[in-house]
C-alpha positions as CSV (number, residue, x, y, z in Angstrom):
1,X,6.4,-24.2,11.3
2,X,9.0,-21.8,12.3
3,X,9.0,-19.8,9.6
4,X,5.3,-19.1,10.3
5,X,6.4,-17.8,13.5
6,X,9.3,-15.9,12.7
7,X,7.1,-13.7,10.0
8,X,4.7,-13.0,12.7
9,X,7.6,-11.8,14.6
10,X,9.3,-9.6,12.1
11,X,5.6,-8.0,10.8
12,X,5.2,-6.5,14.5
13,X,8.6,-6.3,15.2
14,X,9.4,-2.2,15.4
15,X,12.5,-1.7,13.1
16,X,16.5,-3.0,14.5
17,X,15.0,-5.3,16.3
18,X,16.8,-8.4,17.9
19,X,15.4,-11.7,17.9
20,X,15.7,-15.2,19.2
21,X,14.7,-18.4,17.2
22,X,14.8,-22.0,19.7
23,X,14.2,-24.7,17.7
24,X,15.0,-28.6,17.9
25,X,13.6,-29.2,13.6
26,X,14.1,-28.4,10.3
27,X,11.9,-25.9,8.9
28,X,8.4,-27.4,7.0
29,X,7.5,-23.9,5.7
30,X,10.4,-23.6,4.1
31,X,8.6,-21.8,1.1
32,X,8.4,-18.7,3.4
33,X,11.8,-18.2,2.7
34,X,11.5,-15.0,0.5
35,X,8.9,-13.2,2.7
36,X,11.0,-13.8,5.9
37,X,13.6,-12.4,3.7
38,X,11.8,-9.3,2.7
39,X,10.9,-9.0,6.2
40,X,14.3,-8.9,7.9
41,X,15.9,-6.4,5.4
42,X,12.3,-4.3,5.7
43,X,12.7,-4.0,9.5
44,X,16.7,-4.0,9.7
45,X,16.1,-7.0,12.0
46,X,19.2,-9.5,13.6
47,X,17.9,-13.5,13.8
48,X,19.6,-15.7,15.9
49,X,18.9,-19.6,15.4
50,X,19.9,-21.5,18.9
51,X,19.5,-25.4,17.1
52,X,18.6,-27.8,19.7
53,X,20.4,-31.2,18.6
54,X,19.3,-34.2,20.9
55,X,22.9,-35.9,21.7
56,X,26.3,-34.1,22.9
57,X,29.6,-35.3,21.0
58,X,31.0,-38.5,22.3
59,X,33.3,-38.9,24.5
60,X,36.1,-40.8,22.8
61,X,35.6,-37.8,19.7
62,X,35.6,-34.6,21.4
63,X,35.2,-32.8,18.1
64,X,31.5,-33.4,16.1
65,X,31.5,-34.6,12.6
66,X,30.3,-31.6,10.6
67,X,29.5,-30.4,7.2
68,X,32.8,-28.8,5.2
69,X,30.5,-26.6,3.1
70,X,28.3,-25.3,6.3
71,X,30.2,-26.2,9.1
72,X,26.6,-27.5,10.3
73,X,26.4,-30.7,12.2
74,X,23.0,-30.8,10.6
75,X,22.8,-30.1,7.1
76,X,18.8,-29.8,7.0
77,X,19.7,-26.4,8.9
78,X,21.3,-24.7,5.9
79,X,17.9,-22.4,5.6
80,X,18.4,-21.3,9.0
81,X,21.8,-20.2,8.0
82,X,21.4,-18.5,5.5
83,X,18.6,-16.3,7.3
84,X,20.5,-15.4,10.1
85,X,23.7,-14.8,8.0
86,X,21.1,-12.6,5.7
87,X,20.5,-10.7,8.7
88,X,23.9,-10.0,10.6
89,X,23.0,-13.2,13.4
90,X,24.2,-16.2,14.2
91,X,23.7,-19.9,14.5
92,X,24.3,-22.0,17.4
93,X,24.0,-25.6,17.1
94,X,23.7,-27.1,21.2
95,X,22.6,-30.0,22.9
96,X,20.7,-29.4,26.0
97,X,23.1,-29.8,28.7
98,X,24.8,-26.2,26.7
99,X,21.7,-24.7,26.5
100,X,22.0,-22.0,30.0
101,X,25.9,-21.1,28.4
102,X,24.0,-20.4,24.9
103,X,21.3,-17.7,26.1
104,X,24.7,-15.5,27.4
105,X,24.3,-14.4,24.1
106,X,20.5,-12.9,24.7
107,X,22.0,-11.2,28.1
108,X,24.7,-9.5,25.6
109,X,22.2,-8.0,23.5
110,X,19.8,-7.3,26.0
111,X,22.0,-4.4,27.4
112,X,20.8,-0.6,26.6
113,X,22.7,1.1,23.4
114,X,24.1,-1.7,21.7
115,X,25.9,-0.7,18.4
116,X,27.5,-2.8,15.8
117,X,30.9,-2.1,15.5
118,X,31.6,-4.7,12.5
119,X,30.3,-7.8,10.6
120,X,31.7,-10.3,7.8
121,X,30.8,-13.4,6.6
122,X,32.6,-15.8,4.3
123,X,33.8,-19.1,2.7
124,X,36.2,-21.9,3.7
125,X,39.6,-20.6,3.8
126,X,42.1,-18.0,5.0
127,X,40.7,-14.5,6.3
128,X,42.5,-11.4,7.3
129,X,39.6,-8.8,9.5
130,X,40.3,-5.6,10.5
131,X,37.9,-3.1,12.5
132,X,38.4,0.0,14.7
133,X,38.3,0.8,18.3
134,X,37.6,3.9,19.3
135,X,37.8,5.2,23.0
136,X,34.2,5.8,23.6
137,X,33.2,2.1,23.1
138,X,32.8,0.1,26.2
139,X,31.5,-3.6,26.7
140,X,33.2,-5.7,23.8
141,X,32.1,-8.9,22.6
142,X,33.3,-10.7,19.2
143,X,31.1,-13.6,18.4
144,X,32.9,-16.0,15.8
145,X,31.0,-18.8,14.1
146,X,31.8,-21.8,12.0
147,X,35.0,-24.8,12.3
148,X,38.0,-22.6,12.9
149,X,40.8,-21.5,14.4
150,X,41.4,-17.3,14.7
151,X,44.1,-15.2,16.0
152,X,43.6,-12.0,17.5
153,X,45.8,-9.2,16.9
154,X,45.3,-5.9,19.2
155,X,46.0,-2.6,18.5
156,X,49.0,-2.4,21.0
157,X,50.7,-5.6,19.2
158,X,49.5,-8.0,21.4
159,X,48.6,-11.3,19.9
160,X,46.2,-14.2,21.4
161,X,45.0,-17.4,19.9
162,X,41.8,-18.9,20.0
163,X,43.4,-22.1,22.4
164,X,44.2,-19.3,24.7
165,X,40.6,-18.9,26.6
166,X,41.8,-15.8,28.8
167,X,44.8,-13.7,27.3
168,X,45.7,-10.5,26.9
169,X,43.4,-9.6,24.7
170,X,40.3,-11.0,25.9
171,X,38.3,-14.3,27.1
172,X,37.4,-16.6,24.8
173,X,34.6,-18.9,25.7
174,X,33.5,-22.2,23.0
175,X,29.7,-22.9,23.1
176,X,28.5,-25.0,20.5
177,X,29.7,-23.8,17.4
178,X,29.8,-20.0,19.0
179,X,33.0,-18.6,20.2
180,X,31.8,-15.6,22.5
181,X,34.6,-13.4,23.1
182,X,34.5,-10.8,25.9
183,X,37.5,-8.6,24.2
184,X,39.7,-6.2,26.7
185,X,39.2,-2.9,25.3
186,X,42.2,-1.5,23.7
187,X,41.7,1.9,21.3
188,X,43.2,1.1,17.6
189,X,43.3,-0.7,14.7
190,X,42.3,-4.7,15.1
191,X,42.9,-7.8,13.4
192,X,41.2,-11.1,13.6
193,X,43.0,-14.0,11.7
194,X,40.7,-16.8,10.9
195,X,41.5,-20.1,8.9
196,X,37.8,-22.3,8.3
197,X,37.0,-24.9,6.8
198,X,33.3,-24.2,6.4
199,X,31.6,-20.8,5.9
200,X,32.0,-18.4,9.0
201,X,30.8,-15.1,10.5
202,X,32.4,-12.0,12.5
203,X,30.5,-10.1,15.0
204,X,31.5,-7.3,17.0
205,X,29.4,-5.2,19.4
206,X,30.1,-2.6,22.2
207,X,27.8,-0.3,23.9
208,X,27.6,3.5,22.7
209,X,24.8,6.0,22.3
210,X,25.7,6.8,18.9
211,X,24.5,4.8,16.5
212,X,22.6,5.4,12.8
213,X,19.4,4.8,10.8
214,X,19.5,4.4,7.6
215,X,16.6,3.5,3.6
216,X,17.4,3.6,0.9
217,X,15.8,6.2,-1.5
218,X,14.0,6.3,-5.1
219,X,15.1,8.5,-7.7
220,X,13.4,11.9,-7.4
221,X,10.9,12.6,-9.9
222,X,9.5,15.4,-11.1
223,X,9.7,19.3,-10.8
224,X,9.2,18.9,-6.7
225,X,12.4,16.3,-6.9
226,X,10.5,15.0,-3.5
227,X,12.6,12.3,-2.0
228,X,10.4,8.6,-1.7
229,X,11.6,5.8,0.5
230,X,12.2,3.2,-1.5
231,X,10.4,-0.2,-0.9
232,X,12.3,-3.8,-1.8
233,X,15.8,-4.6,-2.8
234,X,17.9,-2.0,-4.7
235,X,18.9,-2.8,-7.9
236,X,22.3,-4.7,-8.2
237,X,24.7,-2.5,-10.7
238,X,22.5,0.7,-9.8
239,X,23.3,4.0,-8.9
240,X,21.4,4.8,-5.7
241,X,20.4,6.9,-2.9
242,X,20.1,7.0,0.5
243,X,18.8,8.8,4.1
244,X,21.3,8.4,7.0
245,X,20.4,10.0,10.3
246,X,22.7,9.9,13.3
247,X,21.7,9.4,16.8
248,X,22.9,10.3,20.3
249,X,25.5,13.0,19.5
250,X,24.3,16.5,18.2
251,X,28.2,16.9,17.5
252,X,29.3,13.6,15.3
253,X,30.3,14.3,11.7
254,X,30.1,11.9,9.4
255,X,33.0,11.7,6.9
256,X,32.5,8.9,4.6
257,X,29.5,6.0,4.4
258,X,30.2,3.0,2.5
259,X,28.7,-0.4,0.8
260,X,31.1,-2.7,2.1
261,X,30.5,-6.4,0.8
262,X,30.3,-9.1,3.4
263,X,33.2,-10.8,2.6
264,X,35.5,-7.7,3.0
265,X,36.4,-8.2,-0.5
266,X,35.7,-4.5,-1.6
267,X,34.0,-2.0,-0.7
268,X,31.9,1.0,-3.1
269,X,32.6,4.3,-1.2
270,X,29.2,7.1,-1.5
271,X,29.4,10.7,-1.7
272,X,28.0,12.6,2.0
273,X,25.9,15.7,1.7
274,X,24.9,17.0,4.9
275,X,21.4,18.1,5.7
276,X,22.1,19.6,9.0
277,X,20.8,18.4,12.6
278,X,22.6,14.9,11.7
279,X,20.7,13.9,9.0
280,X,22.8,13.2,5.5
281,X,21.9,12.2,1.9
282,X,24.2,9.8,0.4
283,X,24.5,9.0,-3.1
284,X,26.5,5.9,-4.7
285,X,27.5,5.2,-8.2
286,X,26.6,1.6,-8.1
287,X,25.0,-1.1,-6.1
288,X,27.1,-4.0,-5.2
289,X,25.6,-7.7,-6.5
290,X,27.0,-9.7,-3.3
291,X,25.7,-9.5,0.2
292,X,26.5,-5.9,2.0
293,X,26.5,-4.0,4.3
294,X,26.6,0.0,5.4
295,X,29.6,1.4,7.2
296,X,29.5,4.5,8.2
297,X,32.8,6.4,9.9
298,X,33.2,9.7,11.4
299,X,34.8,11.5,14.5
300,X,32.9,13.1,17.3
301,X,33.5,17.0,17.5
302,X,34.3,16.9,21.9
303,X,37.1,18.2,24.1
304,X,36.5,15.3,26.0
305,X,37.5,12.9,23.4
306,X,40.8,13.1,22.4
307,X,41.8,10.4,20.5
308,X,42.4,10.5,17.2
309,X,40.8,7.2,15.8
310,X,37.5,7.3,13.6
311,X,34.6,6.0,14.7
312,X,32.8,3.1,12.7
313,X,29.7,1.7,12.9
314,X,28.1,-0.6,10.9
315,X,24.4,-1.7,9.9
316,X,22.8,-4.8,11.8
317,X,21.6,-6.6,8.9
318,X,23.5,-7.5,5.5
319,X,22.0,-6.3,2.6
320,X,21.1,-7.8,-1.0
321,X,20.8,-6.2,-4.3
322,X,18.3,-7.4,-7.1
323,X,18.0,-7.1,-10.6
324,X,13.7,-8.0,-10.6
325,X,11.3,-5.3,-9.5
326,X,8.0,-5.7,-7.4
327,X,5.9,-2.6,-7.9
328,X,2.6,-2.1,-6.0
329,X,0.0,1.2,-6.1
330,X,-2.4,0.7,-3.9
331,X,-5.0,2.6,-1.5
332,X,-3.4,2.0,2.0
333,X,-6.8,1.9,3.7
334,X,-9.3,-1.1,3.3
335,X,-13.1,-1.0,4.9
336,X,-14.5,-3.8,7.0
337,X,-16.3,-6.6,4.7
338,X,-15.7,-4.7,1.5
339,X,-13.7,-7.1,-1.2
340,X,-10.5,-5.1,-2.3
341,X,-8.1,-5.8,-5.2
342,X,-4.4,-4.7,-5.6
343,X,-2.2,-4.6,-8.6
344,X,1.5,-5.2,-8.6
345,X,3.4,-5.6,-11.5
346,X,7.0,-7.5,-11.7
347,X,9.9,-6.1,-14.1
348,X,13.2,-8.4,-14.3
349,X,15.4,-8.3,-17.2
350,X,15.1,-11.0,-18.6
351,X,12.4,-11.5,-21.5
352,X,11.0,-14.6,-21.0
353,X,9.7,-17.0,-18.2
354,X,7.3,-17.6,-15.5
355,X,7.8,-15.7,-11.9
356,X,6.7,-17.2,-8.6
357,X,5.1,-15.0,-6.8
358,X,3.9,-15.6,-3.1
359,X,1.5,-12.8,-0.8
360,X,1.3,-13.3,2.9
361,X,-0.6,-10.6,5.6
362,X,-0.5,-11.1,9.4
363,X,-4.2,-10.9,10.0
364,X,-5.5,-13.6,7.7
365,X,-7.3,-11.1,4.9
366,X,-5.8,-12.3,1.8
367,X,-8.7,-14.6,0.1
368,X,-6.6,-15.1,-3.0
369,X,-3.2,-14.1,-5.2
370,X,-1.6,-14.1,-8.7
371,X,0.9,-17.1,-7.6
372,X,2.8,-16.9,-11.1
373,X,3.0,-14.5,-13.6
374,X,4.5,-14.9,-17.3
375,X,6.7,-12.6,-18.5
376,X,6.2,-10.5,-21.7
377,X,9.2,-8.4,-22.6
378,X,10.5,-8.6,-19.1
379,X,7.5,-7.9,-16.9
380,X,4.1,-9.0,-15.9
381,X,1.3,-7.8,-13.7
382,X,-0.9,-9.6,-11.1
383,X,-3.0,-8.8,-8.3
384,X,-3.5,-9.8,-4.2
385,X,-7.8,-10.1,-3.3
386,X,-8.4,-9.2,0.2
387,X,-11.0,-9.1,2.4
388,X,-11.5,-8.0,5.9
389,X,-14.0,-9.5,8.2
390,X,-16.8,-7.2,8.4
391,X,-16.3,-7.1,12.3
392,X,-12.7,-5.9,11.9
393,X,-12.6,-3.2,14.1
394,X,-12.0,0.6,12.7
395,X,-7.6,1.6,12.6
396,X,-7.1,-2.3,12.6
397,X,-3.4,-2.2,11.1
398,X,-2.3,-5.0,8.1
399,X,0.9,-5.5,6.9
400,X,1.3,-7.3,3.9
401,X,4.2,-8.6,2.0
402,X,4.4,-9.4,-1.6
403,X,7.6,-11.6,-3.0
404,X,8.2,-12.5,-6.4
405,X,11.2,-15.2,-7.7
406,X,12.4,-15.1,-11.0
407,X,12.1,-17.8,-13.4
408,X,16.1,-19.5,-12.7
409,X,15.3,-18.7,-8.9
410,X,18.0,-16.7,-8.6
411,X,16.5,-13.7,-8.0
412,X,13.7,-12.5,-6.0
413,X,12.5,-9.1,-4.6
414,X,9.6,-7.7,-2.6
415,X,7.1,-5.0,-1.6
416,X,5.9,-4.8,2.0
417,X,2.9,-2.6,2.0
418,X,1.2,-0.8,5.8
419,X,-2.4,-0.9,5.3
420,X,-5.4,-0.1,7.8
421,X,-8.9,-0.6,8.2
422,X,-10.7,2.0,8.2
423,X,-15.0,1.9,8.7
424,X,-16.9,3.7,6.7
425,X,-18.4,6.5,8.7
426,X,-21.9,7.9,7.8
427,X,-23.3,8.9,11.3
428,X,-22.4,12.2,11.7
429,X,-25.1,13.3,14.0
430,X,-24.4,13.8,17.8
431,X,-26.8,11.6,20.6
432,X,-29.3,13.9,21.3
433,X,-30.7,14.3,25.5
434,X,-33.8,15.1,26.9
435,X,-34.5,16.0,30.0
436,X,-37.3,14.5,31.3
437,X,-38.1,15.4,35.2
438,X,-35.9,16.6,37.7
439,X,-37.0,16.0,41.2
440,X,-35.4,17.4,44.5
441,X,-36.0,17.0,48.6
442,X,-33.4,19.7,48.9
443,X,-33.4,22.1,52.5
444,X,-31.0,24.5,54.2
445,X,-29.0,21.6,55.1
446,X,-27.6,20.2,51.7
447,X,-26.4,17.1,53.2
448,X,-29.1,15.5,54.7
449,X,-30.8,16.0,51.4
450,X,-31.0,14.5,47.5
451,X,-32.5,15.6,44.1
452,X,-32.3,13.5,41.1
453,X,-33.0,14.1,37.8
454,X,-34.1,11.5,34.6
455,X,-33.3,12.1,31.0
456,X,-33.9,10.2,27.4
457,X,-31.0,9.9,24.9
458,X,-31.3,9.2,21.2
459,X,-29.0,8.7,18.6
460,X,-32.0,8.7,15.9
461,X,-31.1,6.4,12.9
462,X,-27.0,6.5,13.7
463,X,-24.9,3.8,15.3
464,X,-26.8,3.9,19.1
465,X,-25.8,5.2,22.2
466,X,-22.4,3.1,23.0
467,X,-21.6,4.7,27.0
468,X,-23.4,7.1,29.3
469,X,-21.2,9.1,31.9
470,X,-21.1,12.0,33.9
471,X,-19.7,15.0,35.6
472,X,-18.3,15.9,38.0
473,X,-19.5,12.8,39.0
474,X,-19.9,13.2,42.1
475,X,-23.6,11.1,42.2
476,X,-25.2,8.0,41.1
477,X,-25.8,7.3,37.5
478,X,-28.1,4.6,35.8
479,X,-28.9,3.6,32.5
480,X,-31.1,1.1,30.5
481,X,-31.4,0.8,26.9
482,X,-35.5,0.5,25.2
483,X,-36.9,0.8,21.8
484,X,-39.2,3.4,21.7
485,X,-41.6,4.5,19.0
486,X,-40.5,3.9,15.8
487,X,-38.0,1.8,16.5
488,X,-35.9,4.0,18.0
489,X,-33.5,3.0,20.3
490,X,-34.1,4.8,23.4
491,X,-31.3,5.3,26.4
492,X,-33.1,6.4,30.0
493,X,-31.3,7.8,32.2
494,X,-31.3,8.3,36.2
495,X,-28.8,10.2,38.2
496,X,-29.1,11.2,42.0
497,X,-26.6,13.2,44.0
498,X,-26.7,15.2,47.3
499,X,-28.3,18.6,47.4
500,X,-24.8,19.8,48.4
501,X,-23.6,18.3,44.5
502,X,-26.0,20.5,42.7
503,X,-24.7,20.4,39.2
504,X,-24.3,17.6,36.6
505,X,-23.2,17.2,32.7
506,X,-24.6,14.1,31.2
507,X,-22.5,12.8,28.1
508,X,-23.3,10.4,25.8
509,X,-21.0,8.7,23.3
510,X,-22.0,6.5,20.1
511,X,-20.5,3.5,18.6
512,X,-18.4,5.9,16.1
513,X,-17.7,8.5,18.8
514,X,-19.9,11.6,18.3
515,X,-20.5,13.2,21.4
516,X,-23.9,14.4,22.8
517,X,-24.4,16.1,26.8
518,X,-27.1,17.9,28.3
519,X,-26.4,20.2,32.0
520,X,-28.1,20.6,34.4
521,X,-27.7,23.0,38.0
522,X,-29.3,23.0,41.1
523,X,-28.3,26.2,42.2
524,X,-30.5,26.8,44.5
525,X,-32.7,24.6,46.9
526,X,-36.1,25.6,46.7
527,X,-37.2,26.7,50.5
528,X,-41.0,26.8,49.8
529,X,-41.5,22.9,50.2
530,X,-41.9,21.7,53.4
531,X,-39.9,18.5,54.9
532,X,-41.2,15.6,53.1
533,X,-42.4,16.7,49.5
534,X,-41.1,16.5,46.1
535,X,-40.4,18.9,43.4
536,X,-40.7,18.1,40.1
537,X,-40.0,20.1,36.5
538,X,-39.8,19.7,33.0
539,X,-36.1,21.6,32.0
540,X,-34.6,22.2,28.5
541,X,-31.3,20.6,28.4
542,X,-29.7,24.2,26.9
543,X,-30.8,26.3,29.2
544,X,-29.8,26.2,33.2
545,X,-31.4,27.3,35.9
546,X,-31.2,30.5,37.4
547,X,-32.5,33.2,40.0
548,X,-32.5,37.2,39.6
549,X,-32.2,37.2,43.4
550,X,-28.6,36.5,43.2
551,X,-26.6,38.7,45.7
552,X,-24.2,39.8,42.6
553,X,-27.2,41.0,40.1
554,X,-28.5,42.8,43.2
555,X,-25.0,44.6,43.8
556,X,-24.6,45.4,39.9
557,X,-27.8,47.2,40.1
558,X,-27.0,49.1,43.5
559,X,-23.9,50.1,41.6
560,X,-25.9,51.6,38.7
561,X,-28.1,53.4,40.7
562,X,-25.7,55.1,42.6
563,X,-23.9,56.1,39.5
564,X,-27.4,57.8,38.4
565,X,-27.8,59.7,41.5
566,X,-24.7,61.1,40.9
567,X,-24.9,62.6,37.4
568,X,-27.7,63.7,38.1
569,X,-27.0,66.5,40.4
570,X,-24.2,67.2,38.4
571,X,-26.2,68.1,36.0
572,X,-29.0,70.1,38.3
573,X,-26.0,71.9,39.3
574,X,-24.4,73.2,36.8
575,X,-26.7,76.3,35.6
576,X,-26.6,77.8,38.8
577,X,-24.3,81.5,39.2
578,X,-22.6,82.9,42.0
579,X,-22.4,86.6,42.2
580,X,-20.0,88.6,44.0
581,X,-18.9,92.5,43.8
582,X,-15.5,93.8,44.1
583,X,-15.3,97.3,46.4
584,X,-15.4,98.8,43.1
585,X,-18.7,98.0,43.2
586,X,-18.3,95.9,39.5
587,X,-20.1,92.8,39.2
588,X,-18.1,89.6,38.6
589,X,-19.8,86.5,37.9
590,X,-18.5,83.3,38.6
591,X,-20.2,80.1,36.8
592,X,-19.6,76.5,38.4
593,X,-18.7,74.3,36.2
């Protein structure tokens, strides 16, 4: 069932992700075809098939007899082919003694900022490939597949065939029906001559921080013109839209983006707005029916670069265009144990037929599916039952994926849908704490002495009391669950802690996380009991204790008091006169103020 697999893989797969099939037998789920489709363009994901075949050629004919049309020694393999083509991989058909030379290929892509320089695939016959080299690309590998000789041409003149396994231009090493070739980096224009007689691919890589993301767009709609991402295939012969962000360069400008078909056989050329801090909106006049892929080129705006040649990049995965339409509306959220139903509707052009239509979800929750619909002037509507366990635990994430063939099977199309599980919540109340004793041996010595205090905690009729903790922490804390009167669940608490630890926070937490604590402080160790006794008290869980003795209340109120004293003989003083007489014998008088 590899299929199976590889669909689990591409659902929790994060997007441009790189992946490694190993596999000695023809697919038996080969009806997962269209979702692992849907998948691969969803996430922008490469697939590599390594093919396990149990004998090596013989001996006495070096060269394996192989399929013209495929250039597969096993024909039954043509569905892996046409996945990893699909998504901008390879295929390597290996006996076992070849395997160790086959994973090189999984060291290649494990190295950090790997870019896509360029990628073609076509038919038997005679291919001319160019691509571009500019000077900031380092580490370059060329990975040719299919029964074939090539030619490379570099940028300097320089010319190397594919008998030559280390030339001028680069080392070429055979394994399987891979040539890997570790290309000597030379700034320019290349070529790569290639005359098959089976169906072949082109892959070049190099290592570079700047790279690009790209989705397509729908039509904006409405007065807000808001821009939506786009789910399935676009539609072939379309005008469309698309969101293209650079990464790793604040300075790159891009100067034209393009649908370039996998065969190199044209190309439909978009028009680049720019939307500042690297992010562009590109717009094309029509959506190309073949396989494709997006090329973007641009130059880097540095002094340190200073060659002139463009750089190019290209997208991992070939792309496909489609003239049927899946179209879902549905809540993205779905409670635990609670039957949901969601609508989709097909559109295709043609008027009449019946449409296969196939649902798949990674955690098991579809119960049931429309698997063909009949189409009435060109569309039809169906619907996907699912059901999550009611145990499915709260933010559990589904994703879901919805394909649909049209009646000739020559078209298909998809909707891949992010839903989550979300409980219903209907405790809102917080656990609840009651302190029920506290009880203390404390003296002047705080560490040869303890105090510990016990508490109740209720959660009333809500979801129960799920954890008990405290802090600082710094004591011992103990808990055991009861049903109390009425049926209430009951939590009793016991925490102990040195005299010298004399404050605690109990906190409480229930099973849909309201919080509930209660504090308590020992702040001062009561002297009056002599070595040997208990204390014991009844405390509300608001209110802490505390002592008017404090030595800070007793300096505030020495403060005031002195402050009294003092305006107050200010104002004793201040009717009183001196007298005093001049020689004159006038009176003068002289009030203090």
């Amino acid at each position: 069932m590899v299929l199976s697999g590889l669909q689990l893989g591409l659902m929790g797969a994060p997007p441009s992700s790189e992946m490694f099939v190993f596999t000695d037998a023809p697919a038996k789920d080969s009806y997962l075809k269209s979702s692992v489709l849907a998948l691969i363009q969803e996430t922008h994901s490469v697939v590599t098939f390594i093919l396990l075949n149990a004998d090596p050629p013989r001996k006495h004919n070096r060269k394996p007899k192989q399929s013209h049309s495929s250039g597969l020694l096993n024909p039954e393999n043509q569905l892996y082919q046409e996945l990893a083509q699909a998504s901008g991989g390879q295929i390597l058909e290996v006996y076992p003694a070849i395997v160790p030379q086959a994973t090189k290929i999984i060291v290649d892509s494990s190295i950090p900022a790997k870019v896509t320089v360029f990628y073609a695939a076509g038919d038997a016959g005679q291919s001319d490939l160019t691509f571009k080299v500019d000077d900031t690309l380092r580490n370059l590998n060329a990975y040719i597949t299919g029964t074939l000789t090539f030619t490379l041409h570099g940028p300097s003149g320089d010319i190397q065939s594919s008998s030559d396994k280390d030339g001028v231009l680069g080392i070429i090493e055979a394994v399987g029906s891979l040539y890997r070739v570790q290309l000597k980096k030379q700034v320019g224009l290349w070529t790569v001559s290639i005359g098959s007689s089976s169906s072949y691919s082109l892959r070049v890589t190099g290592q570079n921080h700047i790279d690009f993301l790209f989705t397509f767009l729908e039509e904006p709609k409405g007065p807000s013109g808001d821009l939506v991402l786009k789910e399935g295939f676009p539609q072939a012969g379309k005008n469309a839209s698309l969101y293209l962000t650079v990464s790793g360069s604040t300075t790159f400008t891009v100067t034209e983006v393009s649908l370039v078909l996998a065969s190199r056989s044209g190309k439909v050329r978009g028009t680049v707005e720019s939307l500042g801090r690297g992010n562009y909106l590109v717009s094309v006049d029509r959506v190309p029916e073949a396989l494709f892929c997006v090329q973007m080129v641009g130059h880097l705006g540095s002094s340190t670069h200073s060659s002139n040649t463009p750089m190019q990049r290209q997208s991992n995965t070939l792309l496909r265009s489609s003239n049927l339409v899946v179209t879902v509306q549905a809540n993205r959220t779905l409670e635990p144990g609670t039957p949901v139903s969601l609508p989709f509707t097909v559109t295709i052009s043609a008027l009449g037929g019946t449409c296969t239509v196939r649902a798949d979800d990674d955690r098991g929750f579809v119960q049931s599916f429309t698997d063909s619909l009949t189409l009435v002037n060109g569309s039809a509507q169906g619907s996907v039952e699912l059901r999550p366990p009611a145990n499915t635990p709260s933010g559990t994430d589904i994703t879901l994926t919805i394909t649909a063939e049209s009646p000739d099977k020559s078209e298909s199309n998809y909707a891949v849908l992010r839903l989550s599980v979300i409980a219903k919540v209907t405790d809102l109340s917080l656990p609840v704490c009651h302190i029920v004793s506290v009880r203390d041996n404390c003296s002047h010595n705080c560490s040869l002495s303890t105090w510990e205090l016990s508490a109740n905690i209720t959660d009333g009729n809500g979801t129960c009391v799920q954890s008990v903790s405290s802090r600082p922490g710094d004591g011992i804390l103990n808990s055991t669950s009861s049903v109390g009167e009425g049926g209430v669940n009951v939590t009793q608490v016991l925490y102990s802690a040195s005299c010298c630890s004399p404050n605690v926070e109990i906190i409480a937490v229930d099973g849909v996380g309201n919080v509930g604590t209660c504090f308590y402080s020992m702040r001062k160790a009561p002297s009056p009991n002599p070595p040997g006794t208990t204390h014991s008290s009844t405390v509300t869980p608001s209110t802490p204790k505390s002592s008017l003795n404090s030595p800070l209340i007793l300096s505030f109120c020495g403060f005031l008091l002195f402050c009294s004293v003092v305006l107050l003989c200010l104002l004793v003083a201040r009717p009183f006169r001196r007298f005093r007489y001049d020689v004159r014998g006038e009176e003068r008088r002289f009030f203090l103020m």
